[in-house]
N, C-alpha and C positions, 0 to 999 in steps of 0.2 A: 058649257063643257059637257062633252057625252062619256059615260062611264062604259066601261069595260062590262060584257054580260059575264056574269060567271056561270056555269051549270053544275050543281052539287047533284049528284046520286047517293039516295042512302037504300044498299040494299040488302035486306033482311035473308040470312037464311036458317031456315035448319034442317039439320040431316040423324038419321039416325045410324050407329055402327052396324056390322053386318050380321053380327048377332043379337042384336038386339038391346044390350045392356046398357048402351048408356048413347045418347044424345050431346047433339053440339052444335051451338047455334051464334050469330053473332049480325055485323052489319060489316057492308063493305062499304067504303065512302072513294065516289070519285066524283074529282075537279076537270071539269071540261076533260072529261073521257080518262082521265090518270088516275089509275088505281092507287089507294095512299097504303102505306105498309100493313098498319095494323089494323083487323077486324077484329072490332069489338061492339056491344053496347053502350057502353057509358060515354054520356052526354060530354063529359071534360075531355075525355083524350079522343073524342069526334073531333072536336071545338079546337082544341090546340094542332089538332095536325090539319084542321083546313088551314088556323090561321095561320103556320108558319109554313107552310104548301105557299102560302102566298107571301110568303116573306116578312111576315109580324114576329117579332119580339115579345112571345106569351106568356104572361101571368097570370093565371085561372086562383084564384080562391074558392075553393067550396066548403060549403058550411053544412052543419045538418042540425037539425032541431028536435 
């Protein structure tokens, strides 16, 4: 059985305002060339919005120690 390739892009930016004051930065994720809504950092809402880009039914539990 041959599987499907998928192609993730994770792409980082950051920019600064035009005065100077303050900074903003984040990651953009696309699926085979499809930009996904939200640009952010964090690992879980990376993770949740490939897997339901592809049609999963996600439940992430994060924990912290």
């Amino acid at each position: 059985m041959t599987k499907e390739k998928i192609k993730i892009e994770l792409l980082e930016y950051t920019y600064d305002c035009g005065d100077g004051c303050c900074t903003n930065y984040g990651t953009i994720t696309k699926i085979n060339g499809v930009e996904l809504e939200c640009h952010n950092q964090d690992t879980e809402t990376i993770l949740r919005e490939i897997l339901e880009h592809l049609g999963y039914d996600v439940e992430i539990e994060t924990s912290y120690e």
